[in-house]
N, C-alpha and C positions, 0 to 999 in steps of 0.2 A: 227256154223263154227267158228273157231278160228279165231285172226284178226294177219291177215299177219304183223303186221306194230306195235307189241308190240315190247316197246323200254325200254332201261333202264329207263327213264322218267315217264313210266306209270308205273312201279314196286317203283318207287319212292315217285309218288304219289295217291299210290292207286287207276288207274284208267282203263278203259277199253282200249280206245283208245286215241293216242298221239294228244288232239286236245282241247286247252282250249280256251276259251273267255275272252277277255277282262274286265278291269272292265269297261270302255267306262264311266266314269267319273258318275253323278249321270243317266244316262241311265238302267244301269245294277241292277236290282229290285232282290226279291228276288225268284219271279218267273221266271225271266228267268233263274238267277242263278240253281237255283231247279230242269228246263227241260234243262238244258244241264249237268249235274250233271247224274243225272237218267238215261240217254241217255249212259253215258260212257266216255263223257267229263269232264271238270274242268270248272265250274263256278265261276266268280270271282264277287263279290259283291264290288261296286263302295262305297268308303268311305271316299271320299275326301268330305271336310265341311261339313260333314255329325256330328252335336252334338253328343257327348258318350254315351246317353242315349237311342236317335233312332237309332244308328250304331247297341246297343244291342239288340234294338227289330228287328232289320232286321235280326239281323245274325241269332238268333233264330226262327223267319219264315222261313227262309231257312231248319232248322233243323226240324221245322213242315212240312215242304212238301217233303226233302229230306234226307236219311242217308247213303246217298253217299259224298265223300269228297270235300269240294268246298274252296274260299279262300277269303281275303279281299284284296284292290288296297288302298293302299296310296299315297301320294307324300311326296318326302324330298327335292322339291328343294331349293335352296338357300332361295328366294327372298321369302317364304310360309312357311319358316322354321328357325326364327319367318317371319313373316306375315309383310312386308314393311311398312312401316307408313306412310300415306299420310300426315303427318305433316312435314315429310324433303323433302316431293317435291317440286319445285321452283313455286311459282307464275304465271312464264311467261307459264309454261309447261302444268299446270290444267287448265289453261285458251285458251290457243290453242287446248289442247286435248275437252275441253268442247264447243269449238268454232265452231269443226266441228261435235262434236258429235247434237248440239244444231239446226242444217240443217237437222238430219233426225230427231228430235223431232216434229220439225215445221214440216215436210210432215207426220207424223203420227198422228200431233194434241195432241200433249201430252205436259204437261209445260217444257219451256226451263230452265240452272240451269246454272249458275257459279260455282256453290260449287266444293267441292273437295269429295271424294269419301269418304265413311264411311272405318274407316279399319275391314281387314278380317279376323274373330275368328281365335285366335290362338288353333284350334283343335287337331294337327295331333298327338301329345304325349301319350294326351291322348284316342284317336284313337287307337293306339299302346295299352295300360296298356287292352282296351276292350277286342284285340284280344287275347295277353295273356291271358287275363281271363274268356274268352270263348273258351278256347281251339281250334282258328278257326286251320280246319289243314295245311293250306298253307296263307300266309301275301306276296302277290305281292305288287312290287316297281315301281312305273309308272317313275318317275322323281328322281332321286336323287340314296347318296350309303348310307345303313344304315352303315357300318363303322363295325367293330369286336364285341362290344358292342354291338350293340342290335340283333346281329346274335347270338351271344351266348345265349341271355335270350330265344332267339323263340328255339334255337335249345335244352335248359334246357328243353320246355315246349311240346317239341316233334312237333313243327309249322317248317313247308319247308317255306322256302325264295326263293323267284323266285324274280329277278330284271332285269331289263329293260336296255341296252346300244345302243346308235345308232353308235357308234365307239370301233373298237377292243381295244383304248386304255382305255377305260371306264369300258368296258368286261374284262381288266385283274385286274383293281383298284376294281370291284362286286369280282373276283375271290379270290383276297387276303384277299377279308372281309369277306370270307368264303361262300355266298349265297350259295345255292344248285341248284340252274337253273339261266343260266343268255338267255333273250330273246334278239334276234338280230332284233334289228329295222331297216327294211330297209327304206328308203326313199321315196317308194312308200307309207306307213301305214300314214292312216290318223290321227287325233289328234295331243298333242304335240309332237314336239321331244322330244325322252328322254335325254337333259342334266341337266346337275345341277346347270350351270351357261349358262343362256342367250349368245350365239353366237351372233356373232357382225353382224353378215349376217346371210340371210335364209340361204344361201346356205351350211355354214360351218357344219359339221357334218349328211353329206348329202350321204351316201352311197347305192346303191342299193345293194336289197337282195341279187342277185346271186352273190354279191364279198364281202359282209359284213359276212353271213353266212360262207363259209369255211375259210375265215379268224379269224372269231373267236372260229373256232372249231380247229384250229388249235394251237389257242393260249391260251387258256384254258382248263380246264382236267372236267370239268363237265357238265353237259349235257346242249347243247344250242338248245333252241327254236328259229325258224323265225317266225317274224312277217313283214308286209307288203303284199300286193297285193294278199294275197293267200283269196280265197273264196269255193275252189271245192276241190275234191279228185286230179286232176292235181298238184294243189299245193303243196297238203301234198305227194306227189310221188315227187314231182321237189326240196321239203325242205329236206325230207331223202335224196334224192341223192347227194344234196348239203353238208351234213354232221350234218343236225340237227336231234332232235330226235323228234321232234316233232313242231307244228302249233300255234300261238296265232291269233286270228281272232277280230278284231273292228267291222269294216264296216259292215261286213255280217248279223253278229247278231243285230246290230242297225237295222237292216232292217228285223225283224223279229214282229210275230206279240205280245210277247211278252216285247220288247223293251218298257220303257217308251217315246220312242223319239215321237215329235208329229207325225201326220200324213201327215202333208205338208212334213215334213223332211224325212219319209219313203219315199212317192210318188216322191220325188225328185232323191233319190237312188235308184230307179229302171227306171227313165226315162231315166237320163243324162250317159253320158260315159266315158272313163277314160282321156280323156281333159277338163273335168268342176273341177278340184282343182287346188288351189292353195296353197302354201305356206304363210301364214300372223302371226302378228301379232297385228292386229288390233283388233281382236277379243277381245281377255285375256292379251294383252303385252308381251305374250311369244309366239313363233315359233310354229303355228299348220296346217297341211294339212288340209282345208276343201271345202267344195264348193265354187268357187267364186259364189257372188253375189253380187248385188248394194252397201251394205254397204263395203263388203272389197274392190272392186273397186273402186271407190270412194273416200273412206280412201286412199289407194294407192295414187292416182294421186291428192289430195290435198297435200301430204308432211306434214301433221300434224304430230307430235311426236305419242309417246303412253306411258300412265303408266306401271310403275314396275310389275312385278309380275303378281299379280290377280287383280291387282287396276284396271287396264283398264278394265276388263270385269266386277268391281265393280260400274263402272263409268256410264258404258252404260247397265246395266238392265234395264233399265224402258225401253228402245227401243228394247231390245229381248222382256221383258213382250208383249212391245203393240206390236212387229211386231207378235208373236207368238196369240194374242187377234184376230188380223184381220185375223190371219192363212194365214199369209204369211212367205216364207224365205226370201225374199230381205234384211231383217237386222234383220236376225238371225246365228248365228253362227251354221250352220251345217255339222261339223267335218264327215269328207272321206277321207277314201284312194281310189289309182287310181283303187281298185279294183274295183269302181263303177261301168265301165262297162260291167262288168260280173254278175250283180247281175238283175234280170230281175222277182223276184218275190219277194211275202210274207211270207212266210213260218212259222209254228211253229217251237221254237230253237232246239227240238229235232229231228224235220225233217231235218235241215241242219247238225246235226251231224251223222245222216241216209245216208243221202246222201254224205256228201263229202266221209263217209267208203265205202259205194255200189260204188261212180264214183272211189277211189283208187284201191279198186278189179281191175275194169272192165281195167282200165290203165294198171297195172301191167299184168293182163293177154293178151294184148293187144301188151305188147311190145316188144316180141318175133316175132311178125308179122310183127310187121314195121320197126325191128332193123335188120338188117343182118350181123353177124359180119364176119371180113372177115378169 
């Protein structure tokens, strides 16, 4: 059967149906990549701080399990693009931020630290020259705008640009850079927002799907994905009607069973419901929806600063290592949208690409029955 729901999107990027995966930072293997791919979706292979060497051998396992079209996720934001230097952070700052970071070492048992965080490979350039040079067919933009310039070289190299805005005016500055898909982040979507510069508040740049999405389809002339909150064939019927052409999905697929994410962290997103996230950044130093739990609460209501960029999330590895060792979440950052409560199983990645098209069918045939017009 033919799939009701083919869009300019999926003629664009070679694909079955309008419904890709995140790259979900290093979560996103190249087996998942692989079974959402094969399935008739877009996999997108995670390549943030990922060295140009293993970035290569990935992309190319991808090509050993699949030759269907799949893409790589970068970031461009500011503060990662060079890479902040923990040598112009103030004294008073590394020592407060390690001050309260040094309260959940001590309840993990792990040595406490003064120091100041090592700094973060400066990778993403040459991330970039990989993808060129492995012909990947599509280079998604999690954070940041690549600008006309390096849309030109992907688009010389036959590679789609897909980039990320959680505000229409961010959707029209992607659009002028030429990208060929720009994805609407609503506010519900787990992980970070997508800005380019750190907002002075959670709250800023904070829009829900259903008024972000036809706002930006309005405002730009190329084809716009939603992302946030969607997990089922619901969604992807409620994102076309809204005016996009298709779905980006995080959450869902983090909770699949080939995700790298642990298993405390899957078991987590199929317990909890869509009031267990928060907004922090306590985690990485920039703005990301994900579960509360004891370290972000905590962090909260201490009033401690945080570092730049990725410093902070350089800062406190040894406390994800050890909570992740005792396979606990309590102080591990595990990124969700509010889609959480919707998600109530395991599934292989290509059974949720199975299923959201089977529950889209069943909706659209469905809603002539419960629609009356008058």
């Amino acid at each position: 059967m033919g799939s009701p729901f083919r869009t300019a999107l999926c003629d664009l990027l070679d694909i079955e149906y309008p419904i890709i995966q995140s790259g979900m930072g290093n979560l996103a293997g190249p087996e998942l990549v692989a079974e959402v791919s094969r399935a008739g979706g877009l996999g997108i292979l995670g390549g943030l701080n990922v060295p140009p060497d293993e970035l290569r051998r990935r992309i190319r396992r991808v090509r050993e399990l699949t030759d269907r079209p799949f893409g790589v996720n970068l970031w461009l934001h500011a503060e990662i693009r060079p890479p902040v230097d923990p040598a112009a952070i103030s004294e008073d700052t590394v020592a407060a931020v390690q001050g309260m970071l040094n309260r959940f070492r001590q309840r993990l048992e792990i040595p406490t630290t003064q120091a100041r965080p090592s700094k973060m490979p400066d990778l993403i350039d040459a991330a970039f020259e990989v993808i060129l040079e492995e012909g990947v067919p599509v280079w998604s933009i999690g954070l940041g705008d690549p600008g006309p310039a390096m849309v030109r070289r992907c688009n010389e190299r036959g590679v789609a640009v897909i980039a990320m805005a959680a505000t229409v005016g961010d959707a029209r500055t992607l659009a002028r850079s030429g990208v060929d898909v720009i994805v609407a982040q609503g506010s519900e979507a787990g992980g970070h927002r997508s800005t380019w510069v750190k907002t002075r508040t959670a709250q800023e740049a904070s829009v829900g799907l259903v008024v972000l999405v036809p706002e930006v389809a309005a405002a730009v002339e190329v084809p716009v994905v939603a992302s946030g909150g969607i997990v089922d064939g619901r969604g992807l019927v409620a994102a076309l009607a809204l005016g996009a052409q298709g779905v980006l999905l995080g959450t869902r697929f983090v909770a699949t069973r080939e995700s790298m994410a642990p298993e405390f962290w899957k078991r987590a997103l199929v317990e909890r419901d869509s009031s267990a996230t928060a907004v922090t950044d306590a985690f990485t130093g920039l703005y990301a929806r994900a579960l509360r739990n004891t370290f972000a609460d905590e962090y909260a209501a201490s009033g401690a600063p945080v570092l730049p960029g990725l410093a902070q999330r350089r800062a406190a590895q040894d406390i994800y290592d050890a909570s992740a060792a005792h396979r606990t979440g309590e102080f591990f950052p595990m990124l969700a949208g509010q889609s959480v409560g919707l998600i109530h199983d395991l599934p292989g990645a290509a059974e949720v690409v199975g299923a959201i098209v089977r529950e889209a069918r069943e909706v659209l045939e469905a809603l002539p029955q419960r629609v009356r017009l008058a």
